[in-house]
C-alpha positions as CSV (number, residue, x, y, z in Angstrom):
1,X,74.1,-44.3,10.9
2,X,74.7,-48.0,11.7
3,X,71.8,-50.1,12.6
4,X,71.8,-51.9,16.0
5,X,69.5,-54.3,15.4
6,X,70.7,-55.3,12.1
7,X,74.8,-55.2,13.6
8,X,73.2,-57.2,17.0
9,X,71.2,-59.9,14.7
10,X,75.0,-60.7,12.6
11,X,77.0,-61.3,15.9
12,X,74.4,-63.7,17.2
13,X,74.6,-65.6,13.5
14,X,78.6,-65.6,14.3
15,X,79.7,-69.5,15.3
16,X,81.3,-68.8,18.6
17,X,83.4,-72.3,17.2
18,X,85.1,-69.6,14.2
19,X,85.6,-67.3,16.6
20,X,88.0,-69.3,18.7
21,X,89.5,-70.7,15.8
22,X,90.6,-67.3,14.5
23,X,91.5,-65.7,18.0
24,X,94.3,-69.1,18.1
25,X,95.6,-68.5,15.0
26,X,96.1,-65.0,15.2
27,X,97.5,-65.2,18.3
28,X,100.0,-67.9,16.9
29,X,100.5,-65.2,13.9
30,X,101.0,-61.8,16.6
31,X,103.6,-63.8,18.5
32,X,105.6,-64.5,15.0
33,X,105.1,-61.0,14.5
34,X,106.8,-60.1,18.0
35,X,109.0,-62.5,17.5
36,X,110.3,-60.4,14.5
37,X,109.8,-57.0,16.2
38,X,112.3,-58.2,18.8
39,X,114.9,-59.6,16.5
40,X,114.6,-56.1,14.1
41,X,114.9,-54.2,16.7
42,X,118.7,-55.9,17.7
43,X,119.7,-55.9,14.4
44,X,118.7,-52.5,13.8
45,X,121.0,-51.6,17.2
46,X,124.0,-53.1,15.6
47,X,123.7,-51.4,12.1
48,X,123.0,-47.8,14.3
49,X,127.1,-47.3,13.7
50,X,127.9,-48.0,10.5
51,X,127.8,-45.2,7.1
52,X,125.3,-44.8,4.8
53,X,125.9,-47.9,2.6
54,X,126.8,-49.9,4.9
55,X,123.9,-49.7,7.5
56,X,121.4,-49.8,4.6
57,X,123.1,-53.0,3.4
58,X,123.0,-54.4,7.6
59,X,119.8,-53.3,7.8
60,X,118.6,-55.1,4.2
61,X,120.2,-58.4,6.3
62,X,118.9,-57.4,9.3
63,X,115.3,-57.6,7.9
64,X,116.0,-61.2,6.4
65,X,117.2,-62.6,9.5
66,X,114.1,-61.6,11.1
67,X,111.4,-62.5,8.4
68,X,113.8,-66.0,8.6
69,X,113.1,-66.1,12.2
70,X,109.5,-65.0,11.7
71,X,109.1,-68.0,9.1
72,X,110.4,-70.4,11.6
73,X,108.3,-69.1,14.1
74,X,105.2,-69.4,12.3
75,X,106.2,-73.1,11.1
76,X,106.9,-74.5,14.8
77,X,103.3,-72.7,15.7
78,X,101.3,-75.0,12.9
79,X,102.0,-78.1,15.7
80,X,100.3,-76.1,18.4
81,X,97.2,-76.1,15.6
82,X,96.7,-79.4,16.4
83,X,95.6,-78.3,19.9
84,X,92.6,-76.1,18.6
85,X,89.3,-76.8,18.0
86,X,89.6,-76.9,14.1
87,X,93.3,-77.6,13.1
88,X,92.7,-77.4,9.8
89,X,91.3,-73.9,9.6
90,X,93.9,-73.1,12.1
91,X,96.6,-73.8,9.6
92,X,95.3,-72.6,6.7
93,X,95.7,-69.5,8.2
94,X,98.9,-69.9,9.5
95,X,100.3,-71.5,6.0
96,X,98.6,-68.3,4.5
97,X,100.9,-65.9,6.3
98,X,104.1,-68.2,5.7
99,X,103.8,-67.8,2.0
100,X,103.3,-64.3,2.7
101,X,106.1,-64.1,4.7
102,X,108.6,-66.8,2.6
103,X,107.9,-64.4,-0.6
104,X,109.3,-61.4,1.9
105,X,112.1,-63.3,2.9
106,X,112.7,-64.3,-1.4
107,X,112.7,-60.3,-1.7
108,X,114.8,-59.1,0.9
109,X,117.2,-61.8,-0.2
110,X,117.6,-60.4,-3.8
111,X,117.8,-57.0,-2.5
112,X,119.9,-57.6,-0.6
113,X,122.6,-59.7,-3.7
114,X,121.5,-56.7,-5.2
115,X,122.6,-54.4,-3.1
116,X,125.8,-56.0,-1.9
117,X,126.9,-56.5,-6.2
118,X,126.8,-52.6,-6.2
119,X,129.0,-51.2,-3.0
């Protein structure tokens, strides 16, 4: 049972500042995320056609494309850091998801070389 006294006393101790810090970056982070939703979603459509090895192969560069897209995305949105009330916290956080998502993009890239060497 969780105690509401103990819960209410930790949100008051919460700096209202960190709050708005994280609510900026993530919302710079959820629209890179959209952002590679969207462009998944048409490649996706276009690979619908194909056979078996082909389409997993379109998809493989489908997911690239979008995690490329996703990176850039993510890059353009450390300038609009600059424009919240800590930028450096803001992209730390936003530098933190890039690696995250440059490693994906390394990944699907030799999967992909990987892929395409064997069909």
């Amino acid at each position: 049972m969780l105690n509401m006294d103990a819960h209410l006393a930790r949100i008051q101790e919460i700096d209202p500042m960190s709050i708005m810090i994280t609510i900026s970056a993530a919302s710079l982070i959820l629209s890179a995320v959209n952002l590679f939703k969207q462009h998944l979603t048409k490649g996706s459509r276009q690979c619908a056609d194909l056979a078996d090895k082909e389409r997993s192969l379109c998809m493989l560069r489908a997911k690239g494309l979008a995690k490329k897209v996703q990176a850039a995305a993510l890059k353009d949105s450390m300038n609009k850091c600059k424009k919240s009330k800590n930028p450096e916290q803001c992209k730390q956080k936003i530098q933190a998801k890039l690696k995250k998502v440059s490693s994906e993009v390394g990944y699907l890239n030799s999967r992909f070389a990987d892929a395409k060497k064997r069909v």
